[in-house]
Each structure stands twice: as structure tokens, then as C-alpha cells.
Residue, then its C-alpha position, 0 to 999 in steps of 0.5 A: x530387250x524389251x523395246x526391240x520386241x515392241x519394235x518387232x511387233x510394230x513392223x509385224x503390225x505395220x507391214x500390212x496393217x499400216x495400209x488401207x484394207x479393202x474387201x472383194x466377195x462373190x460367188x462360183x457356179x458351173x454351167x448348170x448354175x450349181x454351186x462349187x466347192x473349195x474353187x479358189x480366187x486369187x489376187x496376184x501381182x501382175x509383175x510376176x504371178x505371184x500370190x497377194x491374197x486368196x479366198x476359196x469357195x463355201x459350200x453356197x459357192x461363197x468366197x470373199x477376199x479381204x485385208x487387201x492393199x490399195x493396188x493394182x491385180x491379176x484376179x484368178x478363178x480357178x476349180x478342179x476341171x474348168x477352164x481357169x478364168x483372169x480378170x484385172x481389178x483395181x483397189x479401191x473398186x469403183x463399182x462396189x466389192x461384190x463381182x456377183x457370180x461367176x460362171x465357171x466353164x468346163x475345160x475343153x478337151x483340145x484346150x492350149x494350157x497356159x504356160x507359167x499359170x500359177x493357181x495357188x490351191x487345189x483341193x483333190x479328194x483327200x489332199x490339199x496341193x499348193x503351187x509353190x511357185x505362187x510363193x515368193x522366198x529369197x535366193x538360196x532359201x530352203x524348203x523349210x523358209x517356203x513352208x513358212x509361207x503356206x497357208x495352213x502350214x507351221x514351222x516352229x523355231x526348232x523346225x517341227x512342223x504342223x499342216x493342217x493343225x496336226x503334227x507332221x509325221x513324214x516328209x516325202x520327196x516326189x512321193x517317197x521317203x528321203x532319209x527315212x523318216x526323218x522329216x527335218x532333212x529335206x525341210x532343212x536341206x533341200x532348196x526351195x527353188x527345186x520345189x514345184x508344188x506340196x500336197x498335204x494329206x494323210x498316209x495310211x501304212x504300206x500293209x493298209x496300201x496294199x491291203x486295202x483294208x484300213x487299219x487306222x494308221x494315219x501319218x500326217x504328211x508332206x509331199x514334196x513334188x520337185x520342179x522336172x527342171x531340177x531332174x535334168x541334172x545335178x544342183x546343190x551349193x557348197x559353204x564355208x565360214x568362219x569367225x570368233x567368239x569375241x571372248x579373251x581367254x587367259x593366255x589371251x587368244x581368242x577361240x577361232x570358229x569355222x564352218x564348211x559344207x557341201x551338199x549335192x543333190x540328183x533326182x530323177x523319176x527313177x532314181x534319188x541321190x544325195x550327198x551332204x557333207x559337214x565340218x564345224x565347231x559351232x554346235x552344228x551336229x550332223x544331219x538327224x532331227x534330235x540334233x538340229x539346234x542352231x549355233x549353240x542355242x540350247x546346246x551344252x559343251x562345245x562341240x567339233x563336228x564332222x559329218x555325212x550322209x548318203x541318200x540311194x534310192x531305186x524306183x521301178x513302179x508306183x509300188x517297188x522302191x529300193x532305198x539304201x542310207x548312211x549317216x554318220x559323224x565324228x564329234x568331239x565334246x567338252x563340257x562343263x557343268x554346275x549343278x545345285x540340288x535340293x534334295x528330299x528325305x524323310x525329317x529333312x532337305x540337304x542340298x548338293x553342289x557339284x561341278x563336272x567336267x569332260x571330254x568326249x570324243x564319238x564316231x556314230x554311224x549308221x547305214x539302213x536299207x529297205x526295199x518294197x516290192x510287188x511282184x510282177x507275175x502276181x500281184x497280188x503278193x507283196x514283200x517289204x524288207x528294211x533294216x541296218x545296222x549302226x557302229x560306234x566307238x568313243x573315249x572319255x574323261x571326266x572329273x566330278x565334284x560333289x559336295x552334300x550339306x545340310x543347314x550348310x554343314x559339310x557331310x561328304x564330298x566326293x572327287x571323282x576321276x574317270x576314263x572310259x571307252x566304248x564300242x557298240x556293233x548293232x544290227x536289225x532286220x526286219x519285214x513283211x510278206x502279204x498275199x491277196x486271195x479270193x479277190x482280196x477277201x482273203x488276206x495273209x501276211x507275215x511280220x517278223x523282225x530280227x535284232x542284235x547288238x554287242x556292246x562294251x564299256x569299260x571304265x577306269x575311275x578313282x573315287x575320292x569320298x571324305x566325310x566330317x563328323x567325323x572326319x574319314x577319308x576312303x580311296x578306291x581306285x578301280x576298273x569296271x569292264x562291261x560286255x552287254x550282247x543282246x538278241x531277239x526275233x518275233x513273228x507275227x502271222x496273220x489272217x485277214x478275212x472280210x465277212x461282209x460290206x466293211x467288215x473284216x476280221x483278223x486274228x494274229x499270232x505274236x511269238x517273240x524271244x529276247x536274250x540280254x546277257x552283261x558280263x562284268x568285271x570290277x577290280x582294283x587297279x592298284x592290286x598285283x593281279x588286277x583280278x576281278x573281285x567275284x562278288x561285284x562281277x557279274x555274270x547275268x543273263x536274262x531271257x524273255x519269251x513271249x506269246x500273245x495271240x489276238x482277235x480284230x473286228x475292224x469296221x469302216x464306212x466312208x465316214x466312221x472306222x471302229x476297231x475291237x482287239x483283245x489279246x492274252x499277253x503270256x510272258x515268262x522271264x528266266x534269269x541267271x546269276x553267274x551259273x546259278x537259276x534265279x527262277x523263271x517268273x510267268x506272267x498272264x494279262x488279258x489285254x484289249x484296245x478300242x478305237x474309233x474315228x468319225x470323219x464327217x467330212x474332210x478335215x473333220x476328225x473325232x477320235x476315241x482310243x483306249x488301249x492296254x499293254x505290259x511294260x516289262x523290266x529290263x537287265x538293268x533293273x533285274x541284275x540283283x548286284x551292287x553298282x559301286x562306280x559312284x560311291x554316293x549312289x549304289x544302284x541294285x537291281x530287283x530280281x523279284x520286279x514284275x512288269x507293269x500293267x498301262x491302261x491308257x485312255x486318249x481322245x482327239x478332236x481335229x477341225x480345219x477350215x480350209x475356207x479361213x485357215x483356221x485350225x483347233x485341235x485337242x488332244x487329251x490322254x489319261x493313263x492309270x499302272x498297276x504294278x508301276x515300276x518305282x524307287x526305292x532309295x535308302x539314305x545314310x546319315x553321310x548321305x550315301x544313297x542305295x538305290x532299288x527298283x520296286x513295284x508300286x501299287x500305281x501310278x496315273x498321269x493325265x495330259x492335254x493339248x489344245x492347240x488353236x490358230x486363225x488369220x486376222x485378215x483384216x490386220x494379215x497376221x496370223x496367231x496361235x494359241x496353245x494350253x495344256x495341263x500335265x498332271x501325274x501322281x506316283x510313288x516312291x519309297x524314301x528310308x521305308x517309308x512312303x513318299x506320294x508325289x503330286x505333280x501338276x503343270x501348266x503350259x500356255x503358249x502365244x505366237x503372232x506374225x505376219x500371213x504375207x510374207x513378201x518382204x517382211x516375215x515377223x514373229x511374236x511369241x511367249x510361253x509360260x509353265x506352271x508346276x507345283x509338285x507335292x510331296x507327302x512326306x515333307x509337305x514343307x518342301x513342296x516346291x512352286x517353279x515357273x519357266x517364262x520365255x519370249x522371243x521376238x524374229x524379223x525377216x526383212x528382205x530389202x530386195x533380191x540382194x540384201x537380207x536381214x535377220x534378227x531375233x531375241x529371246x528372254x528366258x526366265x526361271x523361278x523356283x521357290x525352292x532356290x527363292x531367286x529369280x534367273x534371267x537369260x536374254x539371247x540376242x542375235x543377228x546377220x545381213x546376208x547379200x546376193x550377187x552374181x546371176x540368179x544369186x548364185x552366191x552369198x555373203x552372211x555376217x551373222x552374230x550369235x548371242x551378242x548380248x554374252x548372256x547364254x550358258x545352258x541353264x536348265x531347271x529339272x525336277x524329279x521325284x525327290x529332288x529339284x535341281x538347276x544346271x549352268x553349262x559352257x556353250x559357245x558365247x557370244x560369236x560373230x561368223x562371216x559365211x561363204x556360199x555358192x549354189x550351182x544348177x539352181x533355177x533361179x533368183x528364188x521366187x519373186 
């Protein structure tokens, strides 16, 4: 493992350090001999225009190209208003590296533009613009592959993205949004040939578009500017695959894989529509962001399923869109776990080993609509409406195994048999009307929202608990049926006034209600009646009303935005018990935030914010009834639970140079709770736990994130490094006494590649975790982990048929408390190739986990126990895959 990472890195290294470096500089000016800005300068191969190596233009009208190959090039001047500039260059130069100045003329106004001109990078006011088709990517790659290649842009392993060292918040399609605000659909999905340009910038809220007035929201977003080819029609591809995992079973079978997909995909200026359709057992779940991992890699249990998602979306003007969505599955879910547990009580440790095993079967759904709209005859009033609604049913059945020792003695054991089915119906509506007066000085806008759900839940379970010392064994068999339905609206009018040059102050009024309600039902099953047993079945309801009525002064220059709010947060919660008042609790907090931004110039951001809010217990944590569905962990709820107080403190610091590509950002937040919400756990000497929420005095937290990444241009690669500290102090109550947990952990990350990624894209990376928690109760059995992982991935495309891929992972976890080191090396691979004109189709062989060694491990820790988790995942599993693409534009670009 180790030699192939090495290995890795000497391509990484020598794709394009093994070549002698040369070096170009000089500088930009218009007609009155001024120097540009951000103009750009680019070397492209003359074969097909494409983007070798680029510079862009200081404040002195500076640029310098270096890192370049030994070559012949296009070199392109290019700047917002001018007439682009060509010159032939040949490396090494025989004339020196310095070209000296370049006058740049204005465009004229009958000027001819030049067909398939390529200029990579723009800079227009507040957004960054790349030409995508000055990036070469493989035939059949998808936008995700592209944005690897942006300069400035990141895409980790699991698809989250970063532009400009920030984390990305949306990914629109042509302006607008594309399944909502998921951004790994598109990036995952769409194909990359269909992409005509990406711009970066960042978005404010629609009520800020609209407005005019800045209220400090910021999305750090992409856009996806589509090719006008695409538009003329339908295009998209179908694939179907399939394969084994290379294991023989008992019975001597051999588990069969597949997987099959299609997707179809129609945009117009008007008018988006896509269709995308999934069947598979190979851990590839549906379409949604959380659920995006690759054939198994961190996913527990093997997965069936069977997917799809809609996309309708209306455009009648720059402002009005009508958008309508559905996603949807069926799954189904075996799984099978081992879990060993160090656990924490006041004189002593016991440890619990369990083995749980299920089958789950689940059809979530989901359809959303929204719908944005100006009105024509006036303006000046405005109107968004979103919402939808979700439904899901599934069964499952499980047994669990449980035994508890201490210095490896036998205290209880516990079997533990369920059945259980479930079904969920949920709604949501919500909305804003905004109207402009007095040529917009005057503001008045209305949110509001409305919610609700009905739920059900019911189990059949049969619990087994024997104990020793002495020995007794106790037999339930029992049902457990439960109705949640839950409701609530809130509104929130507001009025906005501008009282002079950047100065505008508002005033809002929150009134908000929400109604929570469970109905259950306990009984035994081997009863005559089977009639509920009335004292552990409940009938609870719990009612929050709230109103918070708050004042804004908002200030903003070109370059600075303060914002001053305080509020009065007046909550009171009523409960009942079966038919019985449990008293009505009324809380008041006074409650403000303060934040301000500098921006001293693009690409530069400081940011301050300090903020206060409630946190409030739900029906759960209030409902003062014993849970006995697991005999060793009864949970009762606390009536008597107040809502916590957060004040939470954050800070921000963003620099990105456009000019090296280079990125720093810091991010630290610190957060201090009063009344926090707690546990308070009461351990037999069988070890059966009874469980309460409770309030404690406080808790705090502090964490940070420093996230750096820069070009080596002389060597063209890439690195990023990250750390960050994350520290918490809390408290819980063991057996009455007070348990005071420290804990301090430490991230640090590494990652290497290659910038140009013609034909050879490589990567490097390792991260490295570092936590120590204390306890105040048994100092002991203070626990010291670590997690250490490092991968390495290769992309060689051979030509515009052959494709290969390889990449190898090593995961490491070590904990004092297990005293022994766990080890798990992934390694997978596949050769793809390309045939038939422009690359319509394409045969992969892929391997997954050739090495056998992957089985779900994780390591988890909590207040009073520290635990590991092996689970059943697919293993090692090798997967030959059909696809076929139809109306593409092209073989990629080359």
C-alpha cells in the first residue's frame, strides 16, 4: 500500500515537473497607457484551444506565466472591453521572458467576433466567469470532473465543493435553482459537455434581490451557464451493469450485483426538465446529497435500491420562475453489527458487547413546489411561495444481543426480537409577500409558514434479560403503538424604512404556534385482551405559543455592513398528561445579535457575529413516562425541562488572490449555554440504566477551522492544508453525582495534486484526529484516540478512448481504552474505454475493495462511554458497466 501511494506521487510529481520549466512576464495597458486590471494572459495549445498555463494582471498591470513546458503556443491577451490580442510563442524564448507591455485596444463597435474564441477567465464586478470550454475533460465526464480543473475551485472525495475557499451553498443551472438546493445533483449528474461557462459569486436572499436592501446573507455560489447547443433538444445517457463480490457463501453462491440508470435531461430559456431513474444493490442511494457515497465506501449493511427524480421548472422573466420536484425511492437494508463499549459510572468501568442485526424495507418520497413572482402591473410587490409535502411507510425486523460485564464477569444479557412498521404523511407551506413604497424607502413584507405531520409507529418486540449473581431470567412480550401528529404556523410581518444614506430600520413581529401531540399504546401480546396497560400509555400533548418582537438597524457602505437586532423571545409551553394540566411554564429572554462585514476589496471578507437564542425541549424530553421497549435503557421524560439560553460568538476571515489562486480562510466559533440540556443517567448494580433529561448550569464549546490552499507553479501542483482545534465542556449527572466532560480534538488535513490535468489527474492526501476526553468522576478512565487516514487517486487518460482509475485508502484507529490498533486498507480500480463517434459509448470494468479489508468500522464516543462499530458492507466486488449517451455535443473537450 504504502509503494503505490509513492507511486502515485511520482506521477503526481512528474506529470509536469519532470519537464523543463520556463517562465513568461510583462505587462497590460489600455490607450491611455493605464494599467488593467485582472486582464488575463493565456497559453493554449494551438491544436484545439484549449488552456495550458494562464496568468492574470496585478493592480501595476503585472502578469507573469510560469511553470511552462517546452512547446509551441497560442498566447492570448485578453480584458473586459478590448479587442482580444494572439501571439505565437515558442518555449524556450530566444529573445528573453519578458514581452514588455502590451497595449490593449478598445473593441470596435462593428467588430466581427471571432468563432470558437476561447478566453478562460473573466472578472465582471462581483463574479469570477470561466470558459468552460477552455478545460479539457474525457467523453462522458460529468460537471463534477469539470470543476476539478477550475482554477480556484475544489471537489473533495465525497463531492462537496469549495470556490474561492469558501464552501459552496447552491448550484444553479442557467441562473436557477435545479432540485432545489441540493448542489451534488447537478454537479453529480449533469454532463460536462453540456456546460458552456461557470461563474462564481455570491448570492444574496430573494427578500435582499428584491429589496435592495442588504440583509447579510451570503451564498457562496455556482452557476451553471449551459452550451445554447444543448437547448435544441433532449440529450442525456442510459447505463446498465453488472458483477459479484467475489465472496463464496456457505451454500456456495456467489452474490450477484447490478446496476441500471437512465437519465434525460431538456433545457430551454423558458423551460428545465429532467428525469433521472435508478435500480441497484450496490449502496447507491437515490439522488439526495446525504446519500451520495460510492459503491459502499462508508456505507453500513447492504443496500437495494430503486430511485427517481423529477425536475419541472417555468421561467417567464428575469424575476417569476414556477418550479415543481419529486424525488423518491424504495430501499431495502440488511444489516449487521458488532458493537463493543467502554462505559463509564461512578467507582467503576463495565464493558457491553452486542450484535444487532436487521432488515429494513422504506419508500421515502418527496414532492416540493415554489413559485416566485413580480407581478407585471406593479412591480413593486413581490410574492414567493414554496413547500410540499413527504410520504413514507416501511417495516423492519431486528434481533439484538446484548451482554454487560464488569472485570469480565457476566452481569446481564439481553435478546432482544422486534417487528415493527411505520408510515409518515407530512406537509409544509410557506411564503412571502413583499411590497415597495415611496420609491422603495419604504418596505413591508410578510413571512409566514405552515407545517404538518402524522405519523405512526408501531412495534412488536419480545425481550429476553437474564441476570447472574444471582441468576433470574425476566420474559416480556409486548406491543408498543404510537401516534405522533404535529402542527404549527408562525408569521412575521415587517417593516422596513430607510432613514437616511445606507441606513435602514426595521421592526418585526414573530407570533408563532406549535401543537405536538403522541398517543401510545403498551400492552402484552400474550394477554387475552391485549388491552393497553394505562400507566405506560400515554396520552400527551404539548402546545408551544410564542411571540418575539424585534428592532434592526442595518448599516452598509460599499465596503462595510453593520447590523444591530435585539428582541424579547416570550415563550410559554402547556402540557397535558392523559386529561390531566401538567401547568403552563412561561419563559422571557431578552435576546440580540451583532454583525459586521468589511470587504476592503473583491475577495477580501472580515467577519464579526455575535448572536443569542432559546433552545426549546421537545415532546420527547417533556413526556414524564417510562419507555420500557429496551429493558436495560428506560428513558423518562422531564416536565419540569426548561429551554436553554446560546450565546454563541463567530468570527470569519476570507482572502482569495485571483492573481496566484491562492485561498486562506479562518473560521472560529465559540459558544457559552445556560440552562443546557443534559442527562442524568441512573445505573443499577445489574447495569440497567434509567435515563432523564436535565438542566445544567452550562455547557460551552469552541471550534475552528483554517483552511489554506496555493499553486506550486514551478512544480504545477496544487496543495491544501487544513487544522482545527474542536473543544467542549459539559455535564451530566451519573448516580447523583456530577460527571464533568472535557473534550478536545484536533484536525489536521493534507492534500497534493496535480494543477493541469490533461491527461494525468493525481492526488495525495491524509488526515490526522486527535481527541482526549476527560471525566471528573474517574480521571482513570480518561480516554486518548486517534483516527489516521490517507488515500492516494489516479486519473490516467491514455487518449479519447482508454481511461483509467485507481485510488487507495488506509484507515487507522487507535484508542487507549480498546489498547489496540485497528487498520483497514481500501483499494479499488477500472479501465474504462470509448468508442463509437464522439464517444457515445463506454465499457468500465471497475473493482471495488479488491483488498476485502472494508467492514464499516467506526469509532464513536460519547459523555460516558467510548465505543467501536464493525458492520457488513459489500466486499470485495468487481462490476462490468454499460453506457450509452445520446445528443451529446461531443468527444469531451480536448
Amino acid at each position: 500500500m504504502y509503494k503505490i501511494n509513492i507511486l502515485i506521487f511520482c506521477l503526481l510529481t512528474n506529470s509536469l515537473s519532470g519537464f523543463s520549466q520556463h517562465m513568461v512576464k510583462g505587462k497590460l495597458f489600455d490607450k491611455e497607457d493605464k494599467p488593467l486590471v485582472s486582464g488575463t494572459v493565456v497559453l493554449m495549445n494551438p491544436a484545439d484551444s484549449t488552456m495550458k498555463y494562464f496568468g492574470i494582471s496585478n493592480k501595476e498591470g503585472e502578469f507573469k506565466v510560469s511553470g511552462i513546458r517546452k512547446g509551441n503556443y497560442i498566447m492570448q491577451f485578453s480584458y473586459v472591453g478590448t479587442r482580444t490580442q494572439y501571439k505565437n510563442v515558442s518555449f524556450p524564448r530566444a529573445d528573453g521572458d519578458d514581452l514588455g507591455k502590451t497595449i490593449m485596444e478598445p473593441n470596435n463597435l462593428g467588430e466581427v467576433k471571432v468563432i470558437g474564441e476561447y478566453i478562460p477567465i473573466r472578472f465582471k464586478n462581483d463574479t469570477t466567469e470561466f470558459n468552460a470550454k477552455a478545460f479539457s475533460t474525457r467523453p462522458g465526464a460529468v460537471v463534477e470532473e469539470l470543476l476539478k480543473k477550475i482554477p480556484g475551485i475544489e471537489v473533495d472525495l465525497t463531492g462537496n465543493i469549495k470556490a474561492m475557499g469558501e464552501d459552496v451553498a447552491k448550484v444553479l443551472v442557467d441562473g436557477k435553482e435545479f432540485f432545489g438546493k441540493d448542489t451534488k445533483i447537478a454537479s453529480k449528474n449533469l454532463p460536462a459537455d453540456a456546460v458552456a461557462k461557470i461563474q462564481v459569486f455570491d448570492k444574496n436572499s430573494d427578500q435582499s434581490e428584491f429589496s435592495g436592501i442588504d440583509d447579510g446573507v451570503r451564498d457562496r455560489t455556482i452557476n451553471l451557464d449551459l452550451d445554447e447547443k444543448v437547448k435544441i433538444g433532449a440529450f442525456g445517457n442510459v447505463l446498465v451493469g453488472g458483477g459479484h463480490d467475489l465472496l463464496i457463501k456457505e451454500d456456495g453462491d456467489e452474490e450477484q450485483h447490478y446496476q441500471m440508470s437512465g437519465k434525460v435531461y431538456r433545457f430551454t430559456n423558458q423551460v428545465q426538465q429532467a428525469l433521472m431513474l435508478m435500480s441497484n444493490n450496490t449502496n447507491e442511494f437515490g439522488f439526495s446529497t446525504g446519500e451520495s457515497t460510492k459503491f459502499g465506501d462508508g456505507i453500513a449493511g447492504l443496500n437495494t435500491n430503486h430511485a427517481g427524480a423529477l425536475n419541472l421548472s417555468l421561467f417567464t422573466s428575469k424575476f417569476n420562475f414556477y418550479n415543481l420536484y419529486y424525488v423518491g425511492s424504495i430501499r431495502n437494508k440488511i444489516l449487521e453489527e458488532v458493537d463493543i463499549s467502554k462505559n463509564y459510572i461512578n467507582d467503576a468501568v463495565y464493558d457491553a458487547e452486542g450484535f444487532y442485526s436487521s432488515e429494513t424495507n422504506s419508500n421515502p418520497h418527496k414532492l416540493n413546489f415554489k413559485v416566485r413572482h413580480r407581478f407585471k402591473n406593479n412591480p413593486n410587490h413581490y410574492l414567493v411561495l414554496s413547500g410540499g409535502g413527504s410520504l413514507s411507510n416501511g417495516t423492519s425486523n431486528s434481533q439484538d444481543m446484548v451482554s454487560n460485564m464488569i472485570a469480565f464477569q457476566n452481569v446481564s444479557n439481553l435478546e432482544a426480537v422486534q417487528n415493527a412498521e411505520n408510515s409518515n404523511l407530512s406537509g409544509n407551506f410557506n411564503g412571502s409577500y413583499q411590497a415597495k413604497f415611496f420609491e422603495g424607502k419604504t418596505q413591508f413584507s410578510i413571512p409566514f409558514d405552515a407545517n404538518v405531520s402524522d405519523g405512526f409507529n408501531g412495534i412488536n418486540f419480545e425481550n429476553k434479560l437474564t441476570f447472574f449473581n444471582p441468576e433470574s431470567l425476566n420474559v416480556t412480550s409486548q406491543f408498543q403503538d404510537n401516534q405522533n401528529d404535529n402542527m404549527g404556523a408562525s408569521i412575521h410581518p415587517r417593516v422596513m424604512q430607510q432613514i437616511g444614506k445606507g441606513w435602514h430600520l426595521s421592526a418585526v413581529l414573530n407570533l408563532g404556534t406549535k401543537r405536538a401531540s403522541l398517543d401510545r399504546e403498551l400492552g402484552y401480546l400474550l394477554s387475552e385482551s391485549k388491552d393497553p396497560v394505562e400507566s405506560l400509555s400515554p396520552e400527551f400533548d404539548h402546545l408551544e405559543n410564542n411571540m418575539t418582537p424585534e428592532l434592526s438597524l442595518q448599516w452598509k457602505n460599499p465596503k462595510h455592513r453593520l447590523n444591530f437586532q435585539i428582541k424579547g423571545a416570550w415563550m410559554q409551553i402547556d402540557k397535558t398528561l392523559w386529561t390531566s394540566s401538567l401547568g403552563k411554564s412561561t419563559f422571557f429572554n431578552p435576546l440580540g445579535s451583532v454583525s459586521w462585514a468589511f470587504e476592503p476589496r473583491d475577495n477580501r471578507r472580515i467577519k464579526l457575529n455575535y448572536m443569542s437564542y432559546n433552545t426549546l425541549p421537545s415532546l420527547t424530553q417533556l413526556m414524564p413516562v417510562s419507555n420500557t421497549l429496551n429493558p436495560l435503557s428506560v428513558y423518562i421524560g422531564n416536565p419540569d425541562l426548561k429551554p436553554s439560553l446560546t450565546h454563541r460568538l463567530s468570527s470569519e476571515l476570507s482572502i482569495f488572490d485571483e492573481y496566484s489562486f491562492t485561498a486562506l480562510f479562518l473560521k472560529l466559533n465559540g459558544m457559552y449555554t445556560q440552562n443546557a440540556m443534559s442527562t442524568s443517567r441512573i445505573i443499577s448494580e445489574t447495569l440497567e440504566q434509567t435515563l432523564t433529561p436535565i438542566n445544567v448550569s452550562e455547557a460551552s464549546s469552541f471550534n475552528g477551522n483554517l483552511d489554506f490552499s496555493t499553486p506550486i507553479k514551478r512544480f504545477g501542483l496544487k496543495i491544501q492544508l487544513m487544522a482545527g482545534p474542536n473543544w467542549s465542556k459539559s455535564s451530566n449527572i451519573i448516580n447523583g453525582q456530577v460527571n464533568d466532560v472535557n473534550s478536545l480534538s484536533n484536525t489536521f488535513r493534507f492534500n497534493i495534486e496535480n494543477r493541469f490535468k490533461e491527461r494525468i489527474d493525481a492526488r495525495l492526501g491524509a488526515t490526522l484526529t486527535l481527541t482526549n476526553t476527560t471525566y471528573s468522576i474517574q480521571e482513570e478512565y480518561d480516554n486518548k484516540y486517534s483516527t489516521l487516514s490517507y488515500y492516494g487517486d489516479l486519473r490516467y487518460h491514455l487518449n479519447d478512448h482508454w481511461h483509467l482509475w485507481f485510488r487507495t485508502s488506509v484507515n487507522t484507529y487507535n484508542s487507549e481504552s480498546f489498547d489496540e490498533t485497528f487498520t483497514f486498507p481500501l483499494m479499488h480500480a477500472s479501465v474504462s474505454y470509448n468508442f463509437l463517434e464522439g464517444g457515445k459509448a463506454s465499457i468500465l470494468l471497475e473493482g471495488i475493495d479488491l483488498l476485502d479489508k472494508n467492514n464499516g468500522f467506526a469509532q464513536v464516543s460519547d459523555i460516558n462511554y467510548m465505543a467501536k462499530i464493525t458492520s457488513n458492507t459489500i466486499g470485495r466486488l468487481v462490476m462490468l458497466t454499460f453506457r450509452y449517451r445520446f445528443n451529446q455535443l461531443g468527444a469531451g473537450r480536448r
